[in-house]
TIVO-719856 format. One record per residue (C-alpha): x negated, y, z. Coordinates in pm, whole numbers, padded with zeros to 5 digits, always signed. Layout:
// TIVO-719856
       c1       c2       c3
        X        Y        Z
...
***
This chain:
// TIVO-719856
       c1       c2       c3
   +00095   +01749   -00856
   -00164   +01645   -00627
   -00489   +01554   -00763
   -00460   +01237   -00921
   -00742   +00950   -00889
   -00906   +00727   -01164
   -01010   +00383   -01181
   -01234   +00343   -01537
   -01446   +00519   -01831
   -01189   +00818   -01806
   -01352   +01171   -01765
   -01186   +01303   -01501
   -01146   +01665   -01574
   -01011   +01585   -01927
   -00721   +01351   -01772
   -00691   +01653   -01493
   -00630   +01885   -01798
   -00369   +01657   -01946
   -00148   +01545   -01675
   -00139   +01937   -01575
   +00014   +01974   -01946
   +00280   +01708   -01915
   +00407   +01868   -01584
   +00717   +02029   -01775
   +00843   +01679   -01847
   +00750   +01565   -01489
   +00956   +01879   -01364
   +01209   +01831   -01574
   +01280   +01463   -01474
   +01332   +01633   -01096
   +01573   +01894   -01259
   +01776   +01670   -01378
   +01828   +01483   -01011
   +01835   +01779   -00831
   +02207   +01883   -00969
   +02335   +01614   -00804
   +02123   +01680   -00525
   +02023   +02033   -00433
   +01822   +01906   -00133
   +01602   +01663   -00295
   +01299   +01637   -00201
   +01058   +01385   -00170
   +00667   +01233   -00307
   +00628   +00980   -00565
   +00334   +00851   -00617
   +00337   +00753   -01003
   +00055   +00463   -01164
   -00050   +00374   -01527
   -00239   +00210   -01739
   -00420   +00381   -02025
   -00507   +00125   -02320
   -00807   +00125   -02528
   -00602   +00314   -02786
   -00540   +00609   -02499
   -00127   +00508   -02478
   +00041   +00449   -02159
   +00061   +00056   -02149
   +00207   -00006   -01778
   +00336   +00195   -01558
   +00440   +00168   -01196
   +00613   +00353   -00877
   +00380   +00281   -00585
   +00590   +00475   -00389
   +00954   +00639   -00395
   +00975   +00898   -00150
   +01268   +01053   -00358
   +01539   +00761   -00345
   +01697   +00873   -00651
   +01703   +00629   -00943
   +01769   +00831   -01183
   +01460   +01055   -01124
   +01201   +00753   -01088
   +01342   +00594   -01425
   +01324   +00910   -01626
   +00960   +00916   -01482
   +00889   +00562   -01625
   +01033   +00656   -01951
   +00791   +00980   -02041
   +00531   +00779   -01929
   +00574   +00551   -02141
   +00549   +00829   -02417
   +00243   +00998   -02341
   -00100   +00961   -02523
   -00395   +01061   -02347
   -00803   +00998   -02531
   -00885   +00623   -02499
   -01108   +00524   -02177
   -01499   +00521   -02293
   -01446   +00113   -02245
   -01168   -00084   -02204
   -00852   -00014   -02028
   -00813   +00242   -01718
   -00593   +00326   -01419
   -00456   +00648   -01325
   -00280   +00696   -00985
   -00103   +01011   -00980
   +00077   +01139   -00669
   +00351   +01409   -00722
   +00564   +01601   -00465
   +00890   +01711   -00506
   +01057   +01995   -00389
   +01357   +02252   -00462
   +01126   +02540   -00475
   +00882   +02337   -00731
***
């Protein structure tokens, strides 16, 4: 992953720490795609909303630089799992870029 950027009361180093410990899922999203596709390559650049309550209440794909459906919904869907500690106020926005490759 590249390092992701922040918009709100998140402490940076803390959401650092736990989008480095969901990268199995993110990986395994790509693992999935890349049977059908042993060339795939390609950077996503993956946004969400964390809620007051520290779930993932929106997320987005800002950009697709995979083209493979599959891969980018699967990406939604864990997103939609994870639970990360609630912004210090409100709700904030986490912009995540991630880069793809065989030998990831």
């Amino acid at each position: 992953m590249e390092p992701p950027r922040f918009v709100g009361a998140l402490k940076p180093m803390t959401m650092e720490r736990e989008l480095r410990a969901r990268r199995g899922a993110v990986k395994a999203c790509y693992l999935r795609a890349l049977r059908g596709d042993p060339g795939l390559r390609g950077r996503v650049v993956l946004r969400f909303t964390v809620g007051p309550a520290g779930t993932a209440t929106a997320s987005s794909i800002d950009q697709d630089g995979l083209g493979q459906a599959e891969a980018v919904a699967c990406l939604k869907m864990i997103v939609a799992r994870w639970r990360f500690p609630a912004p210090a106020t409100g709700s904030a926005e986490v912009v995540a870029p991630i880069v793809f490759s065989p030998t990831m």
